[in-house]
C-alpha positions in Angstrom: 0.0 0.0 0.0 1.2 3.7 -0.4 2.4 5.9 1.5 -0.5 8.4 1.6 0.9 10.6 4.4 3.9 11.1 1.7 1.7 11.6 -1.2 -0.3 14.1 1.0 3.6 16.1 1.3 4.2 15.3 -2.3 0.8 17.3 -3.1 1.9 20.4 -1.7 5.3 20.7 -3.1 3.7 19.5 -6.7 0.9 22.7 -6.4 3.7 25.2 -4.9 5.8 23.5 -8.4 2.8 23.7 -10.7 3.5 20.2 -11.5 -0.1 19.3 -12.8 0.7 16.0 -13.7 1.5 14.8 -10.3 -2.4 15.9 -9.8 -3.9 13.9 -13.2 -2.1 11.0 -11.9 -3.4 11.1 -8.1 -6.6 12.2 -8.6 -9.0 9.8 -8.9 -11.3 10.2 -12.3 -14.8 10.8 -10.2 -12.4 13.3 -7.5 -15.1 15.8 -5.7 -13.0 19.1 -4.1 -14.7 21.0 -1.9 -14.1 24.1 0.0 -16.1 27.5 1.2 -16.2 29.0 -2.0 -16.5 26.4 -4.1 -18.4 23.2 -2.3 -18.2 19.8 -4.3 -16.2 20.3 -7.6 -15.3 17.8 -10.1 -12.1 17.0 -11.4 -12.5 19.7 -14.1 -13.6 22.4 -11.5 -10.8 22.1 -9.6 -8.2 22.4 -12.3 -10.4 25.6 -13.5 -11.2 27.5 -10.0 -7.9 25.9 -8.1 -5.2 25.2 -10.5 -4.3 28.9 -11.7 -2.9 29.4 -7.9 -0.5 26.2 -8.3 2.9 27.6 -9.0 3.9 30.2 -7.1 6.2 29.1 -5.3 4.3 28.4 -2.0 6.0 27.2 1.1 3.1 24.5 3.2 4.6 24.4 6.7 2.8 20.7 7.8 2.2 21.5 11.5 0.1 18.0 11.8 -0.6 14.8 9.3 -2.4 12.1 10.7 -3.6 9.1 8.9 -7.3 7.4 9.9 -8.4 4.6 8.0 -8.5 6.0 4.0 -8.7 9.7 5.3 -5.2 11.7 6.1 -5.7 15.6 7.4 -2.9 17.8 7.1 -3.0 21.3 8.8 -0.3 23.4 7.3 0.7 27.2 8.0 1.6 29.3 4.6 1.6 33.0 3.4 -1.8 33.8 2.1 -2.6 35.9 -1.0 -3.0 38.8 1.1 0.1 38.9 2.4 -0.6 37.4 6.0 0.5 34.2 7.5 -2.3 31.8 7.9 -3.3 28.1 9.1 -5.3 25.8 6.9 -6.7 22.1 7.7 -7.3 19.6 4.7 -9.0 16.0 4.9 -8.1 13.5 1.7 -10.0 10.7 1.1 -8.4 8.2 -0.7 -9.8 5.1 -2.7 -8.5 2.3 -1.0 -4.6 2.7 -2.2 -3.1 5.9 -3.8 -5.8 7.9 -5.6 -7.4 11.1 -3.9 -11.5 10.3 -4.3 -12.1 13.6 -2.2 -10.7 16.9 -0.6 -12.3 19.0 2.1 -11.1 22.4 2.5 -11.5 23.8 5.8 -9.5 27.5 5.6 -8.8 29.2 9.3 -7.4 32.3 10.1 -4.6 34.6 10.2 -2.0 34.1 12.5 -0.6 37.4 12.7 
């Protein structure tokens, strides 16, 4: 079986990269994304609401990763667009070996 905590790590550094192959090849086909703005995307809503922020460069700081049954949650501190440091927490689901079925978003706040 996979490592799914390191795939979760992989998925970060991939999106700061802009490596959007690493995502067609984890993502499962039927892949729902949802988070406040945008609840319960499909695979080709993610790439057109998400994907333009992949890229820039962004540094995830993984301040927890915890593994329960097919889910992993990662909470992670990065800059945010405006400038400010935040903290973020993000559940995968994953199909039963390496493929990401579903992502929940939940954003938090500032930490400055």
């Amino acid at each position: 079986m996979a490592d799914r905590r390191q795939i979760v790590r992989d998925s970060y550094a991939a999106y700061a990269a802009g490596d959007r192959r690493y995502f067609e090849e984890r993502l499962s086909d039927d892949v729902i994304f949802s988070a406040p703005p945008d609840p319960r995307l499909d695979r080709d809503g993610y790439f057109e609401r998400c994907w333009p922020g992949a890229g820039r460069g962004q540094v995830f700081e993984i301040v927890r990763l915890i593994e329960f049954g097919d889910e992993v949650i990662v909470t992670y501190e990065t800059d945010t667009s405006a400038g400010r440091r935040g903290r973020n927490t993000e559940i995968f689901t994953f199909d039963g070996e390496d493929r990401i079925t579903r992502t929940e978003v939940y954003f938090g706040w500032d930490l400055e």
